[in-house]
C-alpha positions as a Markdown table, in Angstrom:
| # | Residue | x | y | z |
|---|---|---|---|---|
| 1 | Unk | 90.8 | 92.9 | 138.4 |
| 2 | Unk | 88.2 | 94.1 | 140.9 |
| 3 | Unk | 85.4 | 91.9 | 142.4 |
| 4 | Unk | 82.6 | 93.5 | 139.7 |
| 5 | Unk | 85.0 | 93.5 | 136.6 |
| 6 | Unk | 85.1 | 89.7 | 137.3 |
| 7 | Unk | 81.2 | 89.1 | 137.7 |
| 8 | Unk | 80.8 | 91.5 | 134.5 |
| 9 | Unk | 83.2 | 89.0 | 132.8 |
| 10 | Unk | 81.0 | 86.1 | 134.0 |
| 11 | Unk | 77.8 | 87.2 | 133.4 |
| 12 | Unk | 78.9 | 87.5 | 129.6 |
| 13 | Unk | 80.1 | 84.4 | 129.5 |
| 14 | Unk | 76.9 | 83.4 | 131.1 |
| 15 | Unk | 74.7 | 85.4 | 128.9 |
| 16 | Unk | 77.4 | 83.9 | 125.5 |
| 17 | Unk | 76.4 | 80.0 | 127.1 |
| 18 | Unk | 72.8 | 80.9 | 127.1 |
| 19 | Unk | 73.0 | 82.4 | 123.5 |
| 20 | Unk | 74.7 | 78.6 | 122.6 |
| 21 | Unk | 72.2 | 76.2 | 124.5 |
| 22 | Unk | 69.0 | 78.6 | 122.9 |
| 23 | Unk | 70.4 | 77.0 | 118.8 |
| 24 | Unk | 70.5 | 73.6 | 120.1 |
| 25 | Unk | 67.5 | 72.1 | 118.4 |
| 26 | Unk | 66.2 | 68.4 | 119.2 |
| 27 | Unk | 66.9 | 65.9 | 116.4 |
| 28 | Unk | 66.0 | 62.3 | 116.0 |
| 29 | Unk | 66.8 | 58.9 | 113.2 |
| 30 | Unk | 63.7 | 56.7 | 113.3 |
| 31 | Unk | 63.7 | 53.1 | 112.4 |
| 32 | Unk | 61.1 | 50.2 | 112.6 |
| 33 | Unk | 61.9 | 46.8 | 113.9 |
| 34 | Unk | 61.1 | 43.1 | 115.2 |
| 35 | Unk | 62.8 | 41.2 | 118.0 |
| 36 | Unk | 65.3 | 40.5 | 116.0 |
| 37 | Unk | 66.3 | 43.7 | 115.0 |
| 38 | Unk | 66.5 | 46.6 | 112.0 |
| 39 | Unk | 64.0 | 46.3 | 109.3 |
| 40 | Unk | 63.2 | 49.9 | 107.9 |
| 41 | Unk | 64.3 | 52.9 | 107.9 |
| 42 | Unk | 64.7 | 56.4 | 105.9 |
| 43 | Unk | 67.2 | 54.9 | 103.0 |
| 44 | Unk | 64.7 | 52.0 | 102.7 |
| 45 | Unk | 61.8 | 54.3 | 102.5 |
| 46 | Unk | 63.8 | 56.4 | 99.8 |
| 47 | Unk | 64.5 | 53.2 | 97.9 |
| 48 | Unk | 61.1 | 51.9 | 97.8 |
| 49 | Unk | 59.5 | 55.5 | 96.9 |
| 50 | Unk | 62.2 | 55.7 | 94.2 |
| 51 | Unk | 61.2 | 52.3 | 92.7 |
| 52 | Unk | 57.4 | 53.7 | 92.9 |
| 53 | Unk | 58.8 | 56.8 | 90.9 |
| 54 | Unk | 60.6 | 54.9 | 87.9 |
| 55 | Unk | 59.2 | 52.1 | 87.9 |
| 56 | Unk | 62.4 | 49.5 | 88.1 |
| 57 | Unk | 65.0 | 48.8 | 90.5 |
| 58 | Unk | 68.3 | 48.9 | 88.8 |
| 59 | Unk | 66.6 | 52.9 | 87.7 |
| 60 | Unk | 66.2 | 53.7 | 91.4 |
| 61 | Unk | 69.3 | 52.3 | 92.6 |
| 62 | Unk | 71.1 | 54.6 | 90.1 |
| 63 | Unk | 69.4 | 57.6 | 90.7 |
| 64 | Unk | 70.4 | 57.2 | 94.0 |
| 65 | Unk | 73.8 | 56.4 | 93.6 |
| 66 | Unk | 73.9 | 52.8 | 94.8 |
| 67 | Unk | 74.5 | 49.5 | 92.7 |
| 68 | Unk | 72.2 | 47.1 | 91.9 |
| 69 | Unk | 73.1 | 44.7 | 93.8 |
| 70 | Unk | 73.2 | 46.7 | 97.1 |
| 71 | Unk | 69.6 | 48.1 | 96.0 |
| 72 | Unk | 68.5 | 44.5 | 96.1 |
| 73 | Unk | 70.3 | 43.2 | 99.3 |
| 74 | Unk | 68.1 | 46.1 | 101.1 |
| 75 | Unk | 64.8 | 44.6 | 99.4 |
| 76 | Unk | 66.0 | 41.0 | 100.2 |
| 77 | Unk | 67.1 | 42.0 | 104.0 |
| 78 | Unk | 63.5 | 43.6 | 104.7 |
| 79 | Unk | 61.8 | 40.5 | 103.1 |
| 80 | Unk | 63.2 | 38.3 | 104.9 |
| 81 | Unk | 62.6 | 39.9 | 108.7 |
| 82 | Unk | 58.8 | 40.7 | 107.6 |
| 83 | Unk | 58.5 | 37.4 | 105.9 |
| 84 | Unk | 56.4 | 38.8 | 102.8 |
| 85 | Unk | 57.9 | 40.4 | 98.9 |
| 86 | Unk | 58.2 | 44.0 | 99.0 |
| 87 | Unk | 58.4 | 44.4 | 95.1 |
| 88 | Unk | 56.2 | 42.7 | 91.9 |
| 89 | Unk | 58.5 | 42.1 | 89.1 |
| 90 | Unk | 57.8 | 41.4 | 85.8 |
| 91 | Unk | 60.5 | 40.1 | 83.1 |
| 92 | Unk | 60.6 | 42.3 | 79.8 |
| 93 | Unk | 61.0 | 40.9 | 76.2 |
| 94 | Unk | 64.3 | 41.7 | 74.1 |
| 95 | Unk | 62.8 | 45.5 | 73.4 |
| 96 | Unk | 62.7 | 45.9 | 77.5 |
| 97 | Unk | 59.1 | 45.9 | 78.9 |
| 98 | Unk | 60.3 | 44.7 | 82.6 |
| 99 | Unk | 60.1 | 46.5 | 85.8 |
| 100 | Unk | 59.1 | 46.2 | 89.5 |
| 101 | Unk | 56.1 | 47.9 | 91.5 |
| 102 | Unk | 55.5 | 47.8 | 95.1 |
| 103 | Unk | 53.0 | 44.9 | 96.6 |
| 104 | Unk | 50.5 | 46.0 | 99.1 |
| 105 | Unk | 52.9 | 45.2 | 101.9 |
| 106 | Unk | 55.9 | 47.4 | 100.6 |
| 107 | Unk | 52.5 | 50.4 | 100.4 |
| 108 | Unk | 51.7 | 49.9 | 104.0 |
| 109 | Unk | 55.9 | 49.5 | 104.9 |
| 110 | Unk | 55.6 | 53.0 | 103.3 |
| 111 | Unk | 52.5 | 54.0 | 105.1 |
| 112 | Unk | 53.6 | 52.9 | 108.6 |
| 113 | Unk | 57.0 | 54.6 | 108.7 |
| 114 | Unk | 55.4 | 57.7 | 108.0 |
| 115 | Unk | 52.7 | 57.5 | 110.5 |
| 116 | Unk | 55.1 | 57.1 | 112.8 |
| 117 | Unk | 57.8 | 59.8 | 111.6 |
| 118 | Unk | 54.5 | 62.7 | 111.2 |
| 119 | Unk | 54.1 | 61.8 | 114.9 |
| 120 | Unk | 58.1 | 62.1 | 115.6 |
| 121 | Unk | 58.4 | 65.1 | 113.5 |
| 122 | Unk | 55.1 | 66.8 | 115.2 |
| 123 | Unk | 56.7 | 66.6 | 118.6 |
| 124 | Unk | 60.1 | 67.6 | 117.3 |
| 125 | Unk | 59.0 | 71.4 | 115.9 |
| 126 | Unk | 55.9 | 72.1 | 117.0 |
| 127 | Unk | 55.1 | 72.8 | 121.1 |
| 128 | Unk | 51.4 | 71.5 | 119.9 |
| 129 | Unk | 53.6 | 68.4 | 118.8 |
| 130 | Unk | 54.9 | 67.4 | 122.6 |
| 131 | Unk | 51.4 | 68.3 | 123.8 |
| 132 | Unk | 49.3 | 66.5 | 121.1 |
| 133 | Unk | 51.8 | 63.3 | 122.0 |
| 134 | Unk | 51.2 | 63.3 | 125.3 |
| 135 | Unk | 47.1 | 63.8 | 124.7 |
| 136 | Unk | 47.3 | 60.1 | 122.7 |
| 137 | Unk | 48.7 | 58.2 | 125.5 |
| 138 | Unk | 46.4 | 60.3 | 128.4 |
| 139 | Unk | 43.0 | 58.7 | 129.4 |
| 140 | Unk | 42.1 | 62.2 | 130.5 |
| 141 | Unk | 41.1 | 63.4 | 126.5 |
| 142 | Unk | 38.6 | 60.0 | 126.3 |
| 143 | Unk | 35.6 | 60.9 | 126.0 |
| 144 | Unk | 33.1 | 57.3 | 124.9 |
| 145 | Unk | 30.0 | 57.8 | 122.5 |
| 146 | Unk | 28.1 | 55.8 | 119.7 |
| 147 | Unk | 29.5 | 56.2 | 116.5 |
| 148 | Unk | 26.0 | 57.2 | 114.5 |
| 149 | Unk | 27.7 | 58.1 | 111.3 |
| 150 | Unk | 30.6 | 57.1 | 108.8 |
| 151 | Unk | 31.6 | 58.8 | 105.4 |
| 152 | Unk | 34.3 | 57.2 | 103.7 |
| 153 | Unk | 36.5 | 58.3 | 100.7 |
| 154 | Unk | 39.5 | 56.6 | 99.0 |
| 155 | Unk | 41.9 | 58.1 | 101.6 |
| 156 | Unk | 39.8 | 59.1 | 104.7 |
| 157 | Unk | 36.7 | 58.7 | 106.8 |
| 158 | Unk | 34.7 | 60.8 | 108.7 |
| 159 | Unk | 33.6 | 59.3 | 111.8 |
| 160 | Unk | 30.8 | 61.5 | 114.0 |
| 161 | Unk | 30.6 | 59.9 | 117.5 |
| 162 | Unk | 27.1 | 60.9 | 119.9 |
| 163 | Unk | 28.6 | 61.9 | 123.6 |
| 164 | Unk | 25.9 | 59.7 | 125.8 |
| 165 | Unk | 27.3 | 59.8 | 129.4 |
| 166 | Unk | 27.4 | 63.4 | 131.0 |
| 167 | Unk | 30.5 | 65.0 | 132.0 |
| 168 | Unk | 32.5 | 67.9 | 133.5 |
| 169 | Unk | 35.3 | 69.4 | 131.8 |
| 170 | Unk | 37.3 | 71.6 | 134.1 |
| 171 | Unk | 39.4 | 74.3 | 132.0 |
| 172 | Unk | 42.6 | 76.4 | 133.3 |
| 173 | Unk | 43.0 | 79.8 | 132.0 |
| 174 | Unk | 44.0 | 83.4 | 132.8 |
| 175 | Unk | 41.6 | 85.9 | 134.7 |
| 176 | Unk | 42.5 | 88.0 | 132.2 |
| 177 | Unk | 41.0 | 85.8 | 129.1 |
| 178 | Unk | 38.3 | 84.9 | 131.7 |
| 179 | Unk | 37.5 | 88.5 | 132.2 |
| 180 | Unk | 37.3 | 89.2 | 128.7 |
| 181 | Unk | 35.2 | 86.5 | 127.6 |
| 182 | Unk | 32.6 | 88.2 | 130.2 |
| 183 | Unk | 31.9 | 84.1 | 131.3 |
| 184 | Unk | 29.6 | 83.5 | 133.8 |
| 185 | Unk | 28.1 | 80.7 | 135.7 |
| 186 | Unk | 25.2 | 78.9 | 133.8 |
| 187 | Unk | 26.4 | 80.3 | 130.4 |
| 188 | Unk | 26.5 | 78.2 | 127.5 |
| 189 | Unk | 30.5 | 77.3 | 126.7 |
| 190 | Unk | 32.2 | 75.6 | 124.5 |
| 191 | Unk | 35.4 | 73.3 | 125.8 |
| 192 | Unk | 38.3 | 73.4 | 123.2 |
| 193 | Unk | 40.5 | 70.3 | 124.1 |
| 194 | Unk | 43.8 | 71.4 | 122.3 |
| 195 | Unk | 45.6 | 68.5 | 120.3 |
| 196 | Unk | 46.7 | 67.2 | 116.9 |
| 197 | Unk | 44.1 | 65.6 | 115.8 |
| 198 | Unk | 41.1 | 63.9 | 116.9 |
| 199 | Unk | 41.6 | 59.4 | 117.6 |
| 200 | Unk | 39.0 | 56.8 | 117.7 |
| 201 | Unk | 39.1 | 53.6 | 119.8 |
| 202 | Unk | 37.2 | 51.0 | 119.6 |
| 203 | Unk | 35.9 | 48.6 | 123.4 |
């Protein structure tokens, strides 16, 4: 075999490996826990939004396949590393009646894993993901202000925030974007800081 029949071979093989690493995709299993370990995770979070669904525990341990009693050994477990009831239960008369809800601490449980897993699953598919990420831990994106208005709804609050202290924002882009924008020193501008979402913070 000559010397350019052997890198032909080996830039294919090259070219095959690249082909291999480019389908590799990042992949992750979140939990939450305390010092002393495991608390909750994605079959708790399927159990407890089950129980929410039908309404009792022995119906969502068999829609998911799981006994009763293993369906209540998670409930128990979680209970006691949090030190609080997950479920309300209420007994039913000799026509049925009973069932279980969720108590405002198995709602937040729910509430907090997800906050958390959005943030995960952000960063996993999206390259605004990995750069919103790294804007929440960056002093660089603060900006202080008064907060001089609050709307508030069942699920949300708009918060507007007055910018007091005057500041620079320095912005990298092309010549190319720079050139078409026509910009110019002493024109009004608008600084877009890219991210996910918009946090508050309270001194």
């Amino acid at each position: 075999m000559s010397r350019k029949e052997g890198n032909g071979d080996d830039e294919r093989e090259a070219t095959e490996k690249q082909k291999t690493l480019g389908k590799l995709k990042p992949t992750y299993k979140l939990w939450l826990e305390t010092k002393e370990g495991y608390v909750f995770g994605e079959g708790s979070l399927e159990l407890l939004r089950k129980i929410e669904e039908v309404g009792t525990l022995s119906g969502a341990a068999e829609a998911l396949g799981m006994s009763y009693r293993h369906a209540w050994g998670v409930i128990k477990k979680i209970e006691n590393r949090i030190g609080e009831p997950l479920l309300r239960t209420r007994k039913g008369g000799r026509e049925g009646g009973g069932g279980a809800e969720l108590t405002e601490t198995g709602q937040r449980l729910i509430k907090e894993f997800l906050k958390h897993k959005k943030v995960f699953d952000g960063a996993r598919t999206d390259e605004l993901g990995w750069e919103g990420l790294s804007l929440k831990i960056s002093a660089r994106n603060r900006i202080e202000g008064k907060v001089v208005s609050i709307e508030k709804d069942k699920v949300s609050a708009v918060v507007k925030i007055r910018i007091d202290t005057p500041c620079e924002v320095t912005a990298f882009i092309t010549r190319e974007a720079a050139d078409d924008l026509g910009i110019k020193k002493g024109d009004k501008a608008v600084a877009v800081i890219k991210a996910t979402e918009v946090m508050i913070s309270k001194q």
